[in-house]
LUMKOLDO-125031 format. One record per residue (C-alpha): z, y, x. Coordinates in Angstrom, 2 decimals, decimal comma, padded with zeros to 5 digits, always signed. Each point is the difference from the previous one (the first is absolute). Layout:
NODE; Z; Y; X
...
This chain:
NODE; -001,34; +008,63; +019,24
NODE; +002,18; +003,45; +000,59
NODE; -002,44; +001,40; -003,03
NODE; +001,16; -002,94; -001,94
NODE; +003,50; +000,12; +000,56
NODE; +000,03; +003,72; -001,12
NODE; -001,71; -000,63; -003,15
NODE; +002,56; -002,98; -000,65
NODE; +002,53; +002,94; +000,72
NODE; -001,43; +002,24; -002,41
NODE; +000,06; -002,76; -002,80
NODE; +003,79; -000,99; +000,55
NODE; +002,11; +002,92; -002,49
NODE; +003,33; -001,63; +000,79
NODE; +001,44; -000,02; +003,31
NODE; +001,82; -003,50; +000,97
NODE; +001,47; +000,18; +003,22
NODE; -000,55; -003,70; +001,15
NODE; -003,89; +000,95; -000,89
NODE; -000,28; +003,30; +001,06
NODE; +001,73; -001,80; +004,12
NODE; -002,34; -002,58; -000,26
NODE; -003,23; +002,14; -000,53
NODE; +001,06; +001,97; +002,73
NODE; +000,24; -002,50; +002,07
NODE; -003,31; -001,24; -001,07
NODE; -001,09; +004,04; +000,71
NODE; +001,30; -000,85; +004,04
NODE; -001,68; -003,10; +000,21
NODE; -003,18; +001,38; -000,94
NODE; +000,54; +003,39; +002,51
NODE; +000,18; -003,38; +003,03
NODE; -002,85; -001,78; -001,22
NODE; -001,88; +003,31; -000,22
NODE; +001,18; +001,00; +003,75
NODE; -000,90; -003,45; +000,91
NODE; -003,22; -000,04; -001,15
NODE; -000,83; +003,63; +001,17
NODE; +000,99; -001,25; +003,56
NODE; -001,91; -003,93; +000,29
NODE; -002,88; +001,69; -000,93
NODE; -000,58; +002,19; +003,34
NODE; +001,23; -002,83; +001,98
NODE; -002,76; -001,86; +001,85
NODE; +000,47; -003,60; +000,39
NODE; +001,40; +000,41; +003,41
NODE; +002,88; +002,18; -001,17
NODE; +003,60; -001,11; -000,85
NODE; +001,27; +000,77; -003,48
NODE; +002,67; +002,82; -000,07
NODE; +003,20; -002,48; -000,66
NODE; +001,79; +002,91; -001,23
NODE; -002,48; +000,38; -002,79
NODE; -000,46; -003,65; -000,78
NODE; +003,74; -000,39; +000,09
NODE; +001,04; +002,34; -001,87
NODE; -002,60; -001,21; -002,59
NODE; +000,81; -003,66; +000,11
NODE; +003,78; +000,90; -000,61
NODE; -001,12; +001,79; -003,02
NODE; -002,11; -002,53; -001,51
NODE; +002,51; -002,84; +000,68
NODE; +002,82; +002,26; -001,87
NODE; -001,89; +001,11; -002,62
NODE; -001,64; -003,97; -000,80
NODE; +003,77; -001,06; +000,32
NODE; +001,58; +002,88; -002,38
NODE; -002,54; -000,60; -002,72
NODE; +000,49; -003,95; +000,01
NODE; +003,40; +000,14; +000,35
NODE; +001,47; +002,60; -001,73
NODE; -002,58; +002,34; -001,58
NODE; -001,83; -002,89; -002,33
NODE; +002,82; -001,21; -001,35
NODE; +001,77; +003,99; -000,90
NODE; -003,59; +000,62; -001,94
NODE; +000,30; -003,15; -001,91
NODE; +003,67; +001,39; -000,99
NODE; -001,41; +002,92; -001,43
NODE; -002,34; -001,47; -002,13
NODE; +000,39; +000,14; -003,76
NODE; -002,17; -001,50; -002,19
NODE; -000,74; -004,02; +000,31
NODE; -003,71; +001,69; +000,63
NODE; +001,15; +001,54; +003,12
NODE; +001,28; -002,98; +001,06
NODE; -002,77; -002,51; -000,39
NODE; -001,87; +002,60; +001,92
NODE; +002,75; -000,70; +002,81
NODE; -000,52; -003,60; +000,00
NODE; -003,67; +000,03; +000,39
NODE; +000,14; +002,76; +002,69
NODE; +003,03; -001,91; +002,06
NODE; -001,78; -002,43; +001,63
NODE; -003,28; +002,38; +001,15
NODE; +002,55; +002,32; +001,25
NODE; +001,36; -002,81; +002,02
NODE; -003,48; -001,19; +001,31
NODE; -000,79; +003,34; +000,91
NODE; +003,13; +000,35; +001,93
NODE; -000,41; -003,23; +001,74
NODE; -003,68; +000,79; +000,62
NODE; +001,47; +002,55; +001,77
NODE; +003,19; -001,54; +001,89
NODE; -003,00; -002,46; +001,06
NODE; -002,06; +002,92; +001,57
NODE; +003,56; +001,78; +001,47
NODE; +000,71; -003,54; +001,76
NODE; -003,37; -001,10; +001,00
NODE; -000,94; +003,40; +001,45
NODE; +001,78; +003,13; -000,10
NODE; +003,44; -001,63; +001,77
NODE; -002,09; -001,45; +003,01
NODE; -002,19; +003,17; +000,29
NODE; +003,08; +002,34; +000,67
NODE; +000,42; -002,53; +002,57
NODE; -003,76; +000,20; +001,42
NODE; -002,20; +002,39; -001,75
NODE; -002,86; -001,64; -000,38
NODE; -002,28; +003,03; -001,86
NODE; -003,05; -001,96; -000,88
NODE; +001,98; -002,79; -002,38
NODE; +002,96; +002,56; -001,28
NODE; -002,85; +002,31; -001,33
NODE; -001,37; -002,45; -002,53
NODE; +003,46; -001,25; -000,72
NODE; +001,11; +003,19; -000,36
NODE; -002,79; +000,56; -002,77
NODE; +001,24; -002,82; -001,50
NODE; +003,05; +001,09; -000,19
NODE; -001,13; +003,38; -001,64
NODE; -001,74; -002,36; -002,78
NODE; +002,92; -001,91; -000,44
NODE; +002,46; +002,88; -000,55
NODE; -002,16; +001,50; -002,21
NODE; -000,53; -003,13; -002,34
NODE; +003,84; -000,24; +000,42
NODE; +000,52; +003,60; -001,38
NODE; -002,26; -000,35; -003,17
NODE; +002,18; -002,56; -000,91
NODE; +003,26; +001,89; +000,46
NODE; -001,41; +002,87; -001,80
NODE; -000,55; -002,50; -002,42
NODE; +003,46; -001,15; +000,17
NODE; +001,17; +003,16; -000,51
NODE; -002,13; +002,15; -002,30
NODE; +000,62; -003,00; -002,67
NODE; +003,85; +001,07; +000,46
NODE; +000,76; +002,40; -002,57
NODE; +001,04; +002,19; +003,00
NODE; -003,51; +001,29; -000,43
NODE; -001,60; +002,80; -002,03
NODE; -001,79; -001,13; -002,35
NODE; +001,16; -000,68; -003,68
NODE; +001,63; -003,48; -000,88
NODE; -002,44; -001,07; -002,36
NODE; -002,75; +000,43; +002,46
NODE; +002,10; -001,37; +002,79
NODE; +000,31; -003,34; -002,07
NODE; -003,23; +000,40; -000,92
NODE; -001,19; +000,21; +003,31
NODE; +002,41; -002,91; +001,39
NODE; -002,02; -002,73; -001,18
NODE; -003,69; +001,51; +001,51
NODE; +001,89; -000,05; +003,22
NODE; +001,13; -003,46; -000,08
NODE; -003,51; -000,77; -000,95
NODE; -001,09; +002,54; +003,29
NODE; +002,45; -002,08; +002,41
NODE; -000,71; -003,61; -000,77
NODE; -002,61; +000,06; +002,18
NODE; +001,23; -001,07; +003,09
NODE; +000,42; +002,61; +003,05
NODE; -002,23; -000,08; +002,60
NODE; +000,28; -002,66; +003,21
NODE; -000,47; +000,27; +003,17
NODE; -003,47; +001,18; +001,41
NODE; -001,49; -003,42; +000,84
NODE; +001,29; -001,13; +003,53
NODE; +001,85; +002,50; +000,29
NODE; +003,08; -001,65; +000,92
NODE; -002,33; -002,65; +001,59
NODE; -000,39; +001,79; +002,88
């Protein structure tokens, strides 16, 4: 996902300083979940979570969900130009928002209690899940924001481009691992 980000980086030629905060903000929630997930691992089942750690990541990913659906969404779809652009917005709006509940629901159901009790057999498999569902969330803010013309590429191709990716995003974004908040 870091790899990702970077390459996003590389493809942005203008800076915008709402954008350029709110990837790195997406840059320090990705540094937690990767100290998270290099910790659970050598845990045995036994073993309390480091709070710290799952804190600090929890506060991240609650902040960043909250940014984007509040305040970053709605400055991308000011910057769009073209009527293109933002058709593209309207069909990426509402998987952006079931990603980001997908993920409040995960948050809620299991990160918030296991700060609480660190229960290291359950948070691993949520916290995988959470790893898919951040990543599903990113394509489509890449999305978002590489059909800006904030991007590099050249407007024609841009436009071009705008209405493959609404065709790309209709389908819908993934749901929760069967049972997974079930359990």
């Amino acid at each position: 996902m870091l790899t990702k980000l970077a390459n996003l980086n590389e493809k942005m030629t203008v800076s915008h300083p709402m954008i350029d905060q709110w990837l790195a903000s997406r840059r320090q929630l990705l540094v937690a979940y990767y100290q998270l997930i290099g910790l659970t691992p050598q845990k045995n089942s036994s073993e309390q979570c480091d709070e710290v750690v799952l804190d600090t990541f929890c506060q991240r990913l609650v902040d960043y969900l909250s940014s984007g659906h509040f305040k970053h969404y709605q400055q991308i779809e000011m910057l769009l130009a073209s009527q293109a652009q933002q058709n593209l917005i309207s069909v990426l709006y509402p998987q952006l928002e079931d990603s980001t509940h997908t993920l409040l629901a995960l948050y809620d159901t299991y990160l918030e209690p296991a700060i609480s009790n660190g229960e290291i057999p359950k948070l691993r498999n949520v916290i995988s899940e959470v790893g898919m569902q951040l990543d599903a969330l990113f394509d489509l803010e890449d999305k978002m924001l590489l059909s800006t013309e904030l991007v590099g590429s050249h407007t024609s191709t841009a436009q071009a481009s705008t209405s493959q990716l609404a065709a790309e995003t209709a389908k819908p974004v993934e749901r929760l691992s069967s049972g997974m908040l079930d359990s």
